[in-house]
C-alpha positions as CSV (number, residue, x, y, z in Angstrom):
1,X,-44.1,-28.0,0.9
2,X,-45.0,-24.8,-0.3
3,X,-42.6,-22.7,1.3
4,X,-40.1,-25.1,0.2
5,X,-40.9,-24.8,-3.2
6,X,-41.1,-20.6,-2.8
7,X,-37.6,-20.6,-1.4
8,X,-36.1,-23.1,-4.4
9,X,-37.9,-20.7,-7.1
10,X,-36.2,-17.6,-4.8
11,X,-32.7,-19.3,-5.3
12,X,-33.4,-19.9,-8.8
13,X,-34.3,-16.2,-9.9
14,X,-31.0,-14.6,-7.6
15,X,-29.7,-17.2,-10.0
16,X,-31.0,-15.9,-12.8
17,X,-30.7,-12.3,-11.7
18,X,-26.4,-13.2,-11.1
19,X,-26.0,-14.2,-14.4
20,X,-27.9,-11.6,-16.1
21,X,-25.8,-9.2,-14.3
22,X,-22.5,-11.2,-15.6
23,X,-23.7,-11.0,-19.0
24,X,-23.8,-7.1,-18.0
25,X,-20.5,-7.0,-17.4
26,X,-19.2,-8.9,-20.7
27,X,-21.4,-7.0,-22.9
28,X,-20.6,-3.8,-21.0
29,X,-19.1,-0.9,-23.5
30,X,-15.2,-0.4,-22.7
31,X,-14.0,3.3,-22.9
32,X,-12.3,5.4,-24.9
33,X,-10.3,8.2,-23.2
34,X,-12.8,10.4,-24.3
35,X,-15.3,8.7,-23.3
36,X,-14.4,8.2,-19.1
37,X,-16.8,9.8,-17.2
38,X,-14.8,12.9,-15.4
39,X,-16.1,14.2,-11.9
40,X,-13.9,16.7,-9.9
41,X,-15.8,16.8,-6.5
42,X,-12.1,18.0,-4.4
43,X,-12.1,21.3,-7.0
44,X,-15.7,22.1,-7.1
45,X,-16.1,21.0,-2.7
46,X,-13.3,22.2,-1.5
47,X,-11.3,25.5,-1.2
48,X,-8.7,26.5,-3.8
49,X,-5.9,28.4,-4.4
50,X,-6.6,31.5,-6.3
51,X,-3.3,31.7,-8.3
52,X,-2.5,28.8,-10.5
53,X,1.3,29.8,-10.8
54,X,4.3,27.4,-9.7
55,X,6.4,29.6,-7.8
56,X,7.0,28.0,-4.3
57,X,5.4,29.5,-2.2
58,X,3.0,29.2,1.4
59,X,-0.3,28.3,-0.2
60,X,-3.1,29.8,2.8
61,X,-6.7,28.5,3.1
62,X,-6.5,26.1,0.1
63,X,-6.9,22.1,-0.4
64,X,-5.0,22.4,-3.6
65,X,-3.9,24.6,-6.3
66,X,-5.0,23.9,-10.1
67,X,-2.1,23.3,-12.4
68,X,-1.2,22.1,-16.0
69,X,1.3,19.2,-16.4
70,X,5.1,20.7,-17.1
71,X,7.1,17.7,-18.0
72,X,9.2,18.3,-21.5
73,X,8.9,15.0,-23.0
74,X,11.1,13.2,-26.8
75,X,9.2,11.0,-28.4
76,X,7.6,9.2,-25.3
77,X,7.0,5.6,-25.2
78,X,4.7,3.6,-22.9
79,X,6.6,0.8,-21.1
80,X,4.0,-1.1,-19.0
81,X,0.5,-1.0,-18.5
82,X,-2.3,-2.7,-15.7
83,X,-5.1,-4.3,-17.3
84,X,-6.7,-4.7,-13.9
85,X,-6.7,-1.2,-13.3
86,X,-7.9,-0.4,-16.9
87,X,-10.9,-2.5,-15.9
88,X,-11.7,-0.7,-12.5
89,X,-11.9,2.4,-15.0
90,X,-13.5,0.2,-17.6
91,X,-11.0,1.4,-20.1
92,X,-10.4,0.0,-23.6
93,X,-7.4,-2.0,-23.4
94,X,-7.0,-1.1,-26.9
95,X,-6.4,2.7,-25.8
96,X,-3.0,1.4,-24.7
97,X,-2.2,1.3,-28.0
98,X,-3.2,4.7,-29.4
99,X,0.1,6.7,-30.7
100,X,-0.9,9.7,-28.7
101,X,-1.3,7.3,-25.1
102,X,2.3,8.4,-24.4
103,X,1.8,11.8,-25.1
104,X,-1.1,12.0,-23.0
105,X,-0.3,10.1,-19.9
106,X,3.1,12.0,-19.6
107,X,1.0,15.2,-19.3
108,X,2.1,16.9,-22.7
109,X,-0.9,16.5,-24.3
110,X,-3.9,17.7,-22.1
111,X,-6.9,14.5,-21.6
112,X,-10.0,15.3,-22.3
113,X,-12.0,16.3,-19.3
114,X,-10.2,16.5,-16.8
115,X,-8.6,19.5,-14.2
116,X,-5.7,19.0,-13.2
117,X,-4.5,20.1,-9.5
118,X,-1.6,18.9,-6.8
119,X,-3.2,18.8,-3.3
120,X,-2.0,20.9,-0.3
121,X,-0.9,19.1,2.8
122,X,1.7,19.1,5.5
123,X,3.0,16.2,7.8
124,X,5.6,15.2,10.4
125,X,8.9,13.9,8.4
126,X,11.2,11.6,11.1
127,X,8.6,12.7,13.9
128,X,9.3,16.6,13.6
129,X,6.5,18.6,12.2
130,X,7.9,19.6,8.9
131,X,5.0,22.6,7.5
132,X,3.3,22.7,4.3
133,X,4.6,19.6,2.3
134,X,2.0,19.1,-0.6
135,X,2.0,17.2,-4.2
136,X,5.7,18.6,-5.0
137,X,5.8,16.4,-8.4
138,X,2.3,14.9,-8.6
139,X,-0.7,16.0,-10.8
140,X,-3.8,14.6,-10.5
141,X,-6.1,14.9,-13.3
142,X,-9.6,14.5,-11.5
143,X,-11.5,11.4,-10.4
144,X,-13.1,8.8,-12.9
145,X,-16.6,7.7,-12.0
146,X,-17.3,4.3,-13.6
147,X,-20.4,2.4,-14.4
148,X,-21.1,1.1,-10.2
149,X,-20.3,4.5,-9.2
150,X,-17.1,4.1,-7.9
151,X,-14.9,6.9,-7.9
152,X,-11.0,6.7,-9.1
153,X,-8.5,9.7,-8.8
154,X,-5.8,9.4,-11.4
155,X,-2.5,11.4,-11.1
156,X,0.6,11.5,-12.8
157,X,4.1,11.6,-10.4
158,X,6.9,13.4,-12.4
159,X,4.7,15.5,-14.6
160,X,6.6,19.1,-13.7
161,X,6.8,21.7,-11.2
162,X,4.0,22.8,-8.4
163,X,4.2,25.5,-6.0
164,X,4.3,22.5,-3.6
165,X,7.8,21.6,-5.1
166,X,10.0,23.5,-3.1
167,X,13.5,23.7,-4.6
168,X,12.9,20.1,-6.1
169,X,12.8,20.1,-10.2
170,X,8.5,18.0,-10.0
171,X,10.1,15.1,-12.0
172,X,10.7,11.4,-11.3
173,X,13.3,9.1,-12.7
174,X,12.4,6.0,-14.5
175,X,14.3,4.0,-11.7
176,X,11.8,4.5,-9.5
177,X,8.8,4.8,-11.3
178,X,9.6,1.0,-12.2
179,X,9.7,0.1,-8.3
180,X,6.5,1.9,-7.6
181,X,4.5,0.6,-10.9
182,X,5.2,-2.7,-9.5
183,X,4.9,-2.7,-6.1
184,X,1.6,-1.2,-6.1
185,X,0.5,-4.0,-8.3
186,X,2.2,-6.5,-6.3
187,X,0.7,-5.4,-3.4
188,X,-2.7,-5.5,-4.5
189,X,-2.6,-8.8,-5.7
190,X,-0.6,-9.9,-2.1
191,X,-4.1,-8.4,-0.6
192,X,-3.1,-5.5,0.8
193,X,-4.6,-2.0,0.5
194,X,-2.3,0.4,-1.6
195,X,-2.7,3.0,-4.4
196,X,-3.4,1.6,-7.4
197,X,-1.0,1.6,-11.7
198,X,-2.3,2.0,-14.7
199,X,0.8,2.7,-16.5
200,X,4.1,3.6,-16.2
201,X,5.8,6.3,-19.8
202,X,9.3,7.1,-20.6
203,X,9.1,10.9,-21.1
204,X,12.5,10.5,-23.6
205,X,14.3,13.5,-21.8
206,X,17.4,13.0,-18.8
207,X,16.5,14.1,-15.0
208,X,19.8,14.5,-13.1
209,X,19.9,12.6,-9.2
210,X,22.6,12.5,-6.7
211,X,21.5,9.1,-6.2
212,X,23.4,8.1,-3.0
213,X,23.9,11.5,-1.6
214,X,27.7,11.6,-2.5
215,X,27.9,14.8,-4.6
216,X,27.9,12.7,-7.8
217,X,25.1,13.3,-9.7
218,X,24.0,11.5,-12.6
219,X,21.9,11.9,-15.5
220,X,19.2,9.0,-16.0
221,X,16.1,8.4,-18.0
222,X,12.8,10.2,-17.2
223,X,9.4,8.6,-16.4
224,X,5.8,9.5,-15.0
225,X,3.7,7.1,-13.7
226,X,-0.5,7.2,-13.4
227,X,-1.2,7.0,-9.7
228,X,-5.0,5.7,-9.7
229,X,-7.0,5.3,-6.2
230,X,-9.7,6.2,-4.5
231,X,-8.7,9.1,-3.0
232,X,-4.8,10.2,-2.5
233,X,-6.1,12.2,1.2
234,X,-3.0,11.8,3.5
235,X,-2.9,12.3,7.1
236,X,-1.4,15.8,6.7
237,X,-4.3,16.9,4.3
238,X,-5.8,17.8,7.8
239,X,-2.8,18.5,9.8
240,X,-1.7,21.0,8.2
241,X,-4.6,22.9,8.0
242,X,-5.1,22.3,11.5
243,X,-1.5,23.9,12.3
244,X,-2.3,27.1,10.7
245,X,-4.6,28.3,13.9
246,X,-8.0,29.7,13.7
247,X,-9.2,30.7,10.7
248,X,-8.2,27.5,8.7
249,X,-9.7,24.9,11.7
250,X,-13.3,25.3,9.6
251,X,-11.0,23.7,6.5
252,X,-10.2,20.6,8.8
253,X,-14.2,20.2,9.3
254,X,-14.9,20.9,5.5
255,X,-12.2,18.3,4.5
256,X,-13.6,15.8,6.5
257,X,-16.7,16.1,5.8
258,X,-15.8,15.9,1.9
259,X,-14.3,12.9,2.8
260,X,-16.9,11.2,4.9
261,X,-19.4,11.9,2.4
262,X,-17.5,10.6,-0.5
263,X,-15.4,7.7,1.4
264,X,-16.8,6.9,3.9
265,X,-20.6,7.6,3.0
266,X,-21.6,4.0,6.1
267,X,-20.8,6.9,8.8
268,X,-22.9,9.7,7.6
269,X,-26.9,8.6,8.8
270,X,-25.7,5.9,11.8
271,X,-28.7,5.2,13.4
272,X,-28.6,4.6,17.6
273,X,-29.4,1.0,17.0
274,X,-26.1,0.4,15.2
275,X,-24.6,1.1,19.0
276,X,-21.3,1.6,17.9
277,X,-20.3,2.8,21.8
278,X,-18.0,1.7,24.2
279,X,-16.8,1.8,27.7
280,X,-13.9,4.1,28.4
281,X,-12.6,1.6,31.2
282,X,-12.5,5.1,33.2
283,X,-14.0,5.4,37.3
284,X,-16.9,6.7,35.8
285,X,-17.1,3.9,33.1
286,X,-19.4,6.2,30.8
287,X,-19.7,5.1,27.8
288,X,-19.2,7.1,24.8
289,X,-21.7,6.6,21.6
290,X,-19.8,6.9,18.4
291,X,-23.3,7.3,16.8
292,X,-23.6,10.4,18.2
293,X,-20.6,12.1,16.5
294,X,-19.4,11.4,13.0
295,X,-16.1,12.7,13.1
296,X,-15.1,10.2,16.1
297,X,-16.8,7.4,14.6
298,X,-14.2,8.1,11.4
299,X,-10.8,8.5,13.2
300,X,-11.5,5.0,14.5
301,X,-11.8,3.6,11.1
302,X,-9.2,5.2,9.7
303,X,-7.5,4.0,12.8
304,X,-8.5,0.3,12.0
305,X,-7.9,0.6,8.8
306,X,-4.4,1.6,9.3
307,X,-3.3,-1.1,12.1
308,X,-5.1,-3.6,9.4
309,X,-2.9,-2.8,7.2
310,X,0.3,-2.6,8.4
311,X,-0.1,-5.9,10.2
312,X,-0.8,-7.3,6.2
313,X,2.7,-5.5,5.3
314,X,4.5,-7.5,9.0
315,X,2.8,-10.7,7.5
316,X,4.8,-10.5,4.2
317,X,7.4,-8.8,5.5
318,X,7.2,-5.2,3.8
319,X,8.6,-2.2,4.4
320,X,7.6,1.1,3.7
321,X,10.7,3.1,4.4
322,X,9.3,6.4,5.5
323,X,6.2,6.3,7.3
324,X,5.9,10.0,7.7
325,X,1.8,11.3,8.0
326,X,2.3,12.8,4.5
327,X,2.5,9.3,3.9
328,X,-0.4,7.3,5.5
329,X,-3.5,7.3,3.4
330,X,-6.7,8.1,5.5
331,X,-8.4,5.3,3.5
332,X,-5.9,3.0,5.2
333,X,-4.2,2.4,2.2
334,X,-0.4,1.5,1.3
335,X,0.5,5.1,-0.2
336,X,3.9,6.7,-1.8
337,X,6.4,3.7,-2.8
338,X,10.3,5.5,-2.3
339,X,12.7,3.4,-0.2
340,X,10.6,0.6,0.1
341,X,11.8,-2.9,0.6
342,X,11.0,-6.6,1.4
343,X,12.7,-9.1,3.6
344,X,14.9,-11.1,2.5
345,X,16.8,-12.3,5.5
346,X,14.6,-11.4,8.5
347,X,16.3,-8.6,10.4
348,X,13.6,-6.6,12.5
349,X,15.9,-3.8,12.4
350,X,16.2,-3.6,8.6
351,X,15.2,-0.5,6.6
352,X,15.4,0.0,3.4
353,X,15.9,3.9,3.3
354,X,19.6,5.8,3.9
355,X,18.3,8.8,5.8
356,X,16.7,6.7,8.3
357,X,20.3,4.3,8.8
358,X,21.1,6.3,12.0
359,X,17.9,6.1,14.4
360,X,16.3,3.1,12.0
361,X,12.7,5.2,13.1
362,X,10.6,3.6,10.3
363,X,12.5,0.1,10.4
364,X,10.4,-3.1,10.0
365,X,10.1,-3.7,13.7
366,X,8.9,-0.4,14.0
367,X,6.4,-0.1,11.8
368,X,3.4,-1.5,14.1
369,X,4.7,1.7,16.9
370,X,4.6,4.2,14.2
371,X,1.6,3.6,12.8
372,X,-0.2,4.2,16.5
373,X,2.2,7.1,17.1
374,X,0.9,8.6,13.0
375,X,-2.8,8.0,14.2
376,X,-2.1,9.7,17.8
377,X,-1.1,13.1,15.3
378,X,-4.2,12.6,13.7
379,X,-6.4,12.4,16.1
380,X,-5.1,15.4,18.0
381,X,-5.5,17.5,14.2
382,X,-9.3,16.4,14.8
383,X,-9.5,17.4,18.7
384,X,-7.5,20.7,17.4
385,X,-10.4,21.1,15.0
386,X,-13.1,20.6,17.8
387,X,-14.2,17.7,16.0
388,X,-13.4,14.8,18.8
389,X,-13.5,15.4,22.5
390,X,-10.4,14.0,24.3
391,X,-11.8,10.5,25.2
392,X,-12.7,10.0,21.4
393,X,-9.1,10.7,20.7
394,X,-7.9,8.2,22.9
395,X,-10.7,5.5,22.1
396,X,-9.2,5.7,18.5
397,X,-5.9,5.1,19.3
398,X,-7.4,2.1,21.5
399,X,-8.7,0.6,18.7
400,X,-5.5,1.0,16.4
401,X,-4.0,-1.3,19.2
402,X,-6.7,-4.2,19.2
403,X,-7.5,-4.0,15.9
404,X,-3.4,-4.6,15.4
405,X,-3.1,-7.1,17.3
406,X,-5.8,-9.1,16.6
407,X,-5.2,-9.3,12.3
408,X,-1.5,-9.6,13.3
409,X,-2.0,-12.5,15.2
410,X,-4.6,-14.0,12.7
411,X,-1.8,-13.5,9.8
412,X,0.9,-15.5,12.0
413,X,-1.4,-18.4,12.8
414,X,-2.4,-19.0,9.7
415,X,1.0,-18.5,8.6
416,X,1.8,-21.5,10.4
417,X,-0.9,-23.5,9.9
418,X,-2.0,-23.5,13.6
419,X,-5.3,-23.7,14.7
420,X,-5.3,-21.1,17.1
421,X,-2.7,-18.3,18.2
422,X,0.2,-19.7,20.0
423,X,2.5,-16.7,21.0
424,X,5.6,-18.6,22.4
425,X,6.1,-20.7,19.1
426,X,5.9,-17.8,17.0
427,X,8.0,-15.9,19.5
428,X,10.6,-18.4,19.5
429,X,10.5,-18.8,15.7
430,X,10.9,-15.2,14.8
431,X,13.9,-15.4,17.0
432,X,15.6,-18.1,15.4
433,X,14.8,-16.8,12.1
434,X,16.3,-13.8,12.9
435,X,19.6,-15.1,14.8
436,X,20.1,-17.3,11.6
437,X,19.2,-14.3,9.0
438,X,16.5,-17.0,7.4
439,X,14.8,-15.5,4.2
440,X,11.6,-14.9,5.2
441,X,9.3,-15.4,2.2
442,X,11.0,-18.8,1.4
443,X,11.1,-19.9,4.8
444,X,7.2,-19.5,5.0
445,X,6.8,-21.2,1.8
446,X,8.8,-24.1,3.1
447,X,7.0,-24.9,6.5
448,X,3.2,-26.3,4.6
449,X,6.0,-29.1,3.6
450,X,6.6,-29.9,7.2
451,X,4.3,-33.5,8.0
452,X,2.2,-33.2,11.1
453,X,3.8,-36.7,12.5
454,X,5.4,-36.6,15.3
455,X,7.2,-40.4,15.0
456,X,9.3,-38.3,12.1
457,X,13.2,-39.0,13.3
458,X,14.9,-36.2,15.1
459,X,17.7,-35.8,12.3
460,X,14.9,-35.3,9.2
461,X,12.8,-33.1,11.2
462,X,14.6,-30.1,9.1
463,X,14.6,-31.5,5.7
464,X,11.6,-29.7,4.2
465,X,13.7,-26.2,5.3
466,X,16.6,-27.2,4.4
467,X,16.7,-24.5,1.3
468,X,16.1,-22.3,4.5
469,X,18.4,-23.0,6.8
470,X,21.5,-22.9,5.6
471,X,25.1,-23.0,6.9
472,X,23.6,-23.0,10.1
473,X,26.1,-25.0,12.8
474,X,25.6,-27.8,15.0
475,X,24.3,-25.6,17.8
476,X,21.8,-23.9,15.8
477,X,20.6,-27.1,14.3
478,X,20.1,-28.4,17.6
479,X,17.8,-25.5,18.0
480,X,15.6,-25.6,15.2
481,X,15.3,-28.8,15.3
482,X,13.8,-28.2,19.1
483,X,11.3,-25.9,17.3
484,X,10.4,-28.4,14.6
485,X,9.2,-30.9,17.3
486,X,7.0,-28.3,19.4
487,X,6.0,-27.5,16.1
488,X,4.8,-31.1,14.7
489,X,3.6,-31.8,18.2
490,X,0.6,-28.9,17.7
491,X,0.3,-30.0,14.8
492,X,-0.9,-33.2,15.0
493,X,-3.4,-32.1,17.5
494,X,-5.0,-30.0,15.0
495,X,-7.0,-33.1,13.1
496,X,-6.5,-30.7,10.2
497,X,-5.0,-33.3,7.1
498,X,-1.5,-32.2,6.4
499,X,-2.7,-31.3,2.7
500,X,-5.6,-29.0,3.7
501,X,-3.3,-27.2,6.0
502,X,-0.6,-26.6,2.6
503,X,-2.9,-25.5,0.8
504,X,-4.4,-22.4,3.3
505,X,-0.6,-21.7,4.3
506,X,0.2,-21.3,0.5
507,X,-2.6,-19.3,0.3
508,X,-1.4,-16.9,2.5
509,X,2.2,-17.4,1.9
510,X,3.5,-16.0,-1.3
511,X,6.5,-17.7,-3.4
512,X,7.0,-14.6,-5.4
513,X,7.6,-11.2,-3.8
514,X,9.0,-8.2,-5.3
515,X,12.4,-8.7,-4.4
516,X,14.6,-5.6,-4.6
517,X,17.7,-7.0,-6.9
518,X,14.2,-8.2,-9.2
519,X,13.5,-4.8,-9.4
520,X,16.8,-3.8,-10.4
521,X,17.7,-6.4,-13.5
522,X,14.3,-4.8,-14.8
523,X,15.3,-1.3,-14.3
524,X,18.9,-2.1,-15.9
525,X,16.9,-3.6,-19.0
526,X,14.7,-0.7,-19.3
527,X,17.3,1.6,-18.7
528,X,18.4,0.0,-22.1
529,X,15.4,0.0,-24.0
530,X,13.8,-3.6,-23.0
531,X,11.2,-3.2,-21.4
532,X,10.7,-7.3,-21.6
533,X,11.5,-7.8,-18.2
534,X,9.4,-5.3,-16.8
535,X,6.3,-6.8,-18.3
536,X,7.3,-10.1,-17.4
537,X,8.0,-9.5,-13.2
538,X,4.6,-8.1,-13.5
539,X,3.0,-11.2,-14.5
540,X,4.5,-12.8,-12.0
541,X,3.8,-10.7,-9.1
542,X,0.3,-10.5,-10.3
543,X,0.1,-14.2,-9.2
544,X,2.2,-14.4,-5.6
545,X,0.8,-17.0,-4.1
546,X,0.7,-19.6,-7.4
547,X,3.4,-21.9,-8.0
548,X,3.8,-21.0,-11.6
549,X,6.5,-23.8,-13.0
550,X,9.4,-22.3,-14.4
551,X,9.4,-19.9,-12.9
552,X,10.9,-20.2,-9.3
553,X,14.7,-20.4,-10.5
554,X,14.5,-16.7,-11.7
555,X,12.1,-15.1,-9.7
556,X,12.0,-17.4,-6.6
557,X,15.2,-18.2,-5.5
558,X,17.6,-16.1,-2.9
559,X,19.0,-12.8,-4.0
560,X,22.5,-13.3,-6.0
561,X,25.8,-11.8,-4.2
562,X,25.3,-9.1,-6.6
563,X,22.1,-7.5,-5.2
564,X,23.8,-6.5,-1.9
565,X,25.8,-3.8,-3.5
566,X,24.9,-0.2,-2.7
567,X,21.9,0.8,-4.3
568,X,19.9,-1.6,-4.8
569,X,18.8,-2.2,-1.4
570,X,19.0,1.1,-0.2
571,X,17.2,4.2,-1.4
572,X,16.7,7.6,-0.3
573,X,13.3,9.6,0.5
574,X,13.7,11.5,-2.9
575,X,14.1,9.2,-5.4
């Protein structure tokens, strides 16, 4: 009786102790600018470039160079703002209102506090190794600890020249800055790692593009964006140092460590008894103990967390567009938003981006492939650097594989509502969706209608997808309606009510998505001063998976003839 009663008083002060710490967090002070709490650990850990100039140039034995925002700006005006990100910073939402916020979030007025720097880093661009690369037209301004000690790197894209910038003018267009604002938020709220928005400004002054590549250039309205995330370390932070030989291998150890202590902090005292080892499979079959060695224990998370990842973007049927390793986030994160794109109709081969049209490298289907082949360049940077032996390379690439596999396979089975994975119904289906061009986000959406009974008449069977499947012939109806029947059949073996399997496939399948041509009424409106509709696709992406009524006929239905002219699927790497 007594313990009974100790553990009921237990429950009751965690209780108590919760919603003290709630009240915490309502009475907790927001932030003035002036007020965030500045730390600039990369600057004062790492190595840095002794000039602070923006002449291109070869930047030797540095992680970065420091560097004061360029951008000209004309009366600057904020156009949208993330009040979930202004909470991870604990920032006063009533900052967003000040009438210097423009001023200082386009980089022409310095913030308080903080050091401003663009990162050096290389990568492989289309699977050739393309040399020093770097933050051409991003500025970070240092990282934001808040109040649990997390730490947030803000950074402005578009804010002016670096030495990084090559013959490229370190500004962004308000075009794109729209497309990333919102997909990053989108993304986060679809539950998928990514870089992180606090706000998007209108600098006032024209940037010229050559848009589509043609030789006709046009002028269009300027914009920076404020990047926020954990860290912005890419792939080719280490390769690059790695390439340079010798006497910059020590820089690949010192980065790593920098960011194991910071990021990944779990991997820095593993103790044996956390037996983190494995069998290499080999004649031998010794096993190798990740506890002993750091460096190998962190290329197989950022291995994991990769593969995790991209099997979140095949489950909602992203596309990143250029998957180079100055691209991949070591955090496993969804990093640098250009020609990205989401189904509509479900074409494997589709890719949003015009320079990859000829070998489609980085096209949907491909995405899973690349990601092993961006983690197998990694690795090798980190054998290079002496920092994992050969069978630790290969264990990490191992694990990319499994770990793939398995949360792909999760995604697709709950996707469907089936109780366990079932590879030749999801085989099949993917086939016919793809034969038949079926929008994939609606389709998804459609299938929790679908009854699990399997006395349902062959010739309603489709109904529930019939917004889905449409013009589809006789002989393709024949063949769904195949499908449908396997389909019902497994279902009703489930004993899972044909309610409680709606609601977890809702859960996971999202009505609203980020649809390019929705991107593109919102750029033409902003492009014109309204900034309306920008505001208003972010509320709705902010809730994907809701049905929000009165809604759907705008920002759920299939994309309008219009949205398949040029442009507004398609994008280029430099946008």
């Amino acid at each position: 009786m007594d313990s009974a009663a100790a553990t009921v008083d237990s429950v009751a002060d965690n209780l108590k102790k919760q919603s003290l710490g709630n009240d915490d967090s309502n009475s907790r002070r927001m932030l003035k600018l002036e007020e965030l709490n500045w730390d600039h650990s990369f600057v004062r850990e790492l190595p840095g470039d002794p000039r602070t100039d923006i002449i291109p140039r070869e930047v030797l034995h540095a992680c970065y160079t420091k560097v004061l925002p360029s951008v000209e700006v004309e009366n600057p005006q904020l156009v949208v703002w993330s009040e979930s990100v202004a909470e991870l910073l604990e920032l006063d939402p009533k900052e967003f209102e000040r009438p210097d916020f423009p001023l200082l979030f386009s980089g022409a007025s310095p913030l308080v506090g903080a050091v401003p720097y663009a990162q050096n880093y290389g990568g492989h661009q289309f699977g050739t190794w393309a040399g020093q690369l770097g933050d051409g037209r991003a500025i970070t301004l240092g990282e934001v600890l808040n109040s649990k000690s997390e730490r947030w790197e803000l950074q402005l894209k578009g804010a002016g020249k670096t030495p990084y910038s090559r013959f490229a003018d370190g500004l962004a267009v308000l075009r794109s800055s729209i497309r990333e604002f919102l997909c990053s938020e989108a993304m986060h709220s679809l539950g998928i790692p990514t870089t992180r928005a606090l706000c998007l400004v209108m600098t006032g002054k024209d940037v010229t593009r050559d848009m589509f590549y043609d030789g006709n250039p046009k002028d269009e309205p300027g914009a920076i964006v404020c990047r926020v995330a954990q860290s912005f370390l890419r792939f080719g932070s280490y390769q690059l140092h790695a390439s340079r030989g010798k006497e910059d291998l020590e820089i690949v150890r010192t980065l790593a460590d920098y960011t194991i202590r910071h990021h990944f902090p779990h991997l820095e005292n593993m103790s044996k008894s956390e037996s983190i080892s494995f069998s290499t499979g080999e004649e031998d079959d010794s096993a190798v103990d990740l506890t002993s060695n750091k460096y190998a224990a962190w290329a197989v998370e950022v291995a994991e967390r990769t593969a995790s990842t991209i099997a979140k973007w095949q489950g909602v049927g992203f596309t990143h567009g250029v998957m180079n390793t100055d691209n991949m986030s070591v955090l496993g994160l969804t990093i640098d938003y250009g020609p990205f794109g989401f189904l509509d109709a479900f074409d494997p081969s589709y890719t949003p981006n015009t320079t990859d049209l000829p070998g489609r490298r980085y096209c949907f289907a491909n995405q899973p492939d690349t990601g092993l082949w961006n983690v197998a360049q990694f690795a090798t940077t980190l054998s290079t650097a002496q920092l994992l032996n050969d069978k630790e390379a290969n264990y990490a690439m191992e694990r990319y594989g499994i770990k793939f596999m398995d949360d792909y396979q999760a995604i697709m089975t709950k996707k469907l509502g089936l109780v366990k994975y079932n590879k030749q119904m999801i085989g099949e289906l993917l086939k016919n969706m793809a034969v038949d061009k079926v929008d994939y986000t609606n389709f998804f959406r459609l299938l929790s209608n679908i009854k699990a009974d399997p006395t349902i008449p062959d010739n309603q069977l489709l109904t529930p997808l019939k917004a889905a499947l449409l013009d589809i012939g006789k002989e393709r109806k024949e063949a769904w309606t195949s499908w449908v029947k396997s389909y019902v059949q497994e279902l009703s073996t489930s004993g899972v009510s044909d309610d409680e399997r709606k609601a977890s496939m809702n859960s996971v399948n999202p009505k609203y998505i980020l649809r390019n041509y929705l991107c593109q009424s919102a750029i033409d409106a902003a492009e014109q001063g309204d900034f309306g509709e920008v505001q208003r696709l972010l509320k709705v992406v902010q809730r994907p998976f809701d049905e929000q009524p009165g809604m759907e006929k705008k920002y759920a239905r299939l994309p309008p003839a219009w949205a398949y002219r040029p442009g507004v699927g398609m994008l280029s790497c430099s946008s």
